[in-house]
N, C-alpha and C positions, 0 to 999 in steps of 0.2 A: 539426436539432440544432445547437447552437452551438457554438465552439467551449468556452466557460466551463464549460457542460454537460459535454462532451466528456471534458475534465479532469477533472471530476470524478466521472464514471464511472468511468475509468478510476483513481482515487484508491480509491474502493469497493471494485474490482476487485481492488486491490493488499490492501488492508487485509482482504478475505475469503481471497485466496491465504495472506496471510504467517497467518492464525489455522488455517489449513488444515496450514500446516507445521508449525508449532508442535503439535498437534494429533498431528500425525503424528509429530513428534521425540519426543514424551510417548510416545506406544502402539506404537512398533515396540520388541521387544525386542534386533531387532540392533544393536547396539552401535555401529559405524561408520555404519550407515543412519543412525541417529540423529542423531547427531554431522554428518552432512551434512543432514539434513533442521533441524538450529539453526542452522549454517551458515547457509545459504540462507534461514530466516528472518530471519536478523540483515541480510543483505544487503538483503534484501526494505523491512525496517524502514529502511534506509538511503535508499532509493530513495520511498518514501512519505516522509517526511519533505522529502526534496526536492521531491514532489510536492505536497506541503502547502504549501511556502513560496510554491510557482508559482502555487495557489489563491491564496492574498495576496497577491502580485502584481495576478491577475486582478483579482481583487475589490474594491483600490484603484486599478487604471485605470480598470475598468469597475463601478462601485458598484451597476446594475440585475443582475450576477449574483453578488451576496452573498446568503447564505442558501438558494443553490438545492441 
């Protein structure tokens, strides 16, 4: 596995966690759990978006892993 791939695995990975928080922020009734679990999504959302820009990077250095 490449590294291009790699990233972008782990891109997926992040963008299924943070719908999983969000998810969870939505259905807990506790009130502070909640409030930590959007937190943590927002964070998440932070961290993917940098993981995005790193994809475009990759994928104008190396143009054979765009669209993988």
């Amino acid at each position: 596995m490449t590294v291009g791939s790699q990233v972008k695995q782990c891109l997926a990975s992040l963008k299924s966690i943070e719908a999983n928080l969000n998810s969870l922020a939505l259905k807990t009734e506790e009130k502070e759990a909640s409030q930590i679990f959007h937190e943590t999504c927002l964070k998440t959302r932070k961290v993917i978006q940098q993981m995005e820009a790193r994809v475009g990077e990759i994928e104008f250095e190396e143009p054979q892993y765009k669209g993988f």
